[in-house]
C-alpha positions as CSV (number, residue, x, y, z in Angstrom):
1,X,28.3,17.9,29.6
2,X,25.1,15.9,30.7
3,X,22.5,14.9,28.6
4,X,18.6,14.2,28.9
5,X,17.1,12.5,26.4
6,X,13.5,12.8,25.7
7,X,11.0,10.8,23.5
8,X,10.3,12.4,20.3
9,X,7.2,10.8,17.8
10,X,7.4,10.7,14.0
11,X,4.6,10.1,11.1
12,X,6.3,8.8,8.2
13,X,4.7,7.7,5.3
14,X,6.5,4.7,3.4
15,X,5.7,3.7,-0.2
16,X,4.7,-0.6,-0.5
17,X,4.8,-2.2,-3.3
18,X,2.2,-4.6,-3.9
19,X,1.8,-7.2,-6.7
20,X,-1.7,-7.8,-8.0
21,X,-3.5,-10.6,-9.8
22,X,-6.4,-9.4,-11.3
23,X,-9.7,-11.4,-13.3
24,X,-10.5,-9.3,-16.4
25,X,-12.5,-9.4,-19.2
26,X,-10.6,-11.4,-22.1
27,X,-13.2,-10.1,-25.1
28,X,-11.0,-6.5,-24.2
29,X,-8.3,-5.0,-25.9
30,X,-5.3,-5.6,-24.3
31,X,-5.8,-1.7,-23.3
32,X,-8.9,-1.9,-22.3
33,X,-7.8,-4.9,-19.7
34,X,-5.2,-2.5,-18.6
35,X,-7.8,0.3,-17.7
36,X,-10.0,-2.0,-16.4
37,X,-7.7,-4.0,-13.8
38,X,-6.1,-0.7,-12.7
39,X,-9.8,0.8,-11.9
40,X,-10.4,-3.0,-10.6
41,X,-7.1,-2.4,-7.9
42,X,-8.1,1.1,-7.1
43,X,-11.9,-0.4,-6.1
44,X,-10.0,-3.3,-4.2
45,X,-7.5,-0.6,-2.2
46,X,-10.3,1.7,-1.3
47,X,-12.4,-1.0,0.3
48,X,-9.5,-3.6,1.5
49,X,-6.4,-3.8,3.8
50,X,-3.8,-5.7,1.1
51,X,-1.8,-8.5,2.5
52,X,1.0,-10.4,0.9
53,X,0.0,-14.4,-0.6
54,X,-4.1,-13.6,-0.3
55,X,-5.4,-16.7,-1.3
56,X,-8.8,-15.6,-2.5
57,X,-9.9,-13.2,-5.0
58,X,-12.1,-10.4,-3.6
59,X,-13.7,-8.7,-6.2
60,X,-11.5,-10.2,-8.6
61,X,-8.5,-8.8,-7.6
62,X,-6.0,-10.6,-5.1
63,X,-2.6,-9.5,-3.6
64,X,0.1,-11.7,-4.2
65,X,3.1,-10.1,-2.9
66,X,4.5,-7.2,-1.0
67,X,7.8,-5.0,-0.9
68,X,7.8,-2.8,1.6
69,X,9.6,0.6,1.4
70,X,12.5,0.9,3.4
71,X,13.0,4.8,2.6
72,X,11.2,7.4,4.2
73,X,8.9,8.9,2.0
74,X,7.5,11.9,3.9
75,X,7.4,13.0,7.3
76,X,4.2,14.2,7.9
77,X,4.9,15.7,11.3
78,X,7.5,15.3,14.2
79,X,6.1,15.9,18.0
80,X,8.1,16.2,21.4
81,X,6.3,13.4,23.8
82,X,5.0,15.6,26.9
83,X,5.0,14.4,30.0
């Protein structure tokens, strides 16, 4: 039987895990630090590219670490390569 192979593309999303460290106000309630270091990250994610061992905090919020996801998550879409 002979065979032809042909290039195929795939979008896959993968899930990172990132580790923050994140500046927040210590006159809160425990909770309070909570909500405001999560709303702190989701600022930081929507206007930065995390890295792994940032040295600086940027808006008081800096990424210390990084596990990326080895398992496919989604495929967002599969195309044939044309030629």
């Amino acid at each position: 039987m002979a065979k032809k192979f042909i290039g195929v593309n795939a979008s896959i999303k993968e899930v990172n895990r990132y580790e923050f460290d994140v500046e927040v106000d210590e006159t809160l309630t425990e909770e309070q630090q909570n909500e405001q270091a999560k709303e702190m990250v989701k600022k930081f994610l929507d206007d930065n590219i995390p890295y792994p061992f940032q040295r600086d905090f940027i808006d008081g919020v800096r990424c210390v670490d990084c596990e990326s996801g080895i398992s496919t998550e989604t495929v967002v879409s599969i195309e044939v390569n044309e030629k």
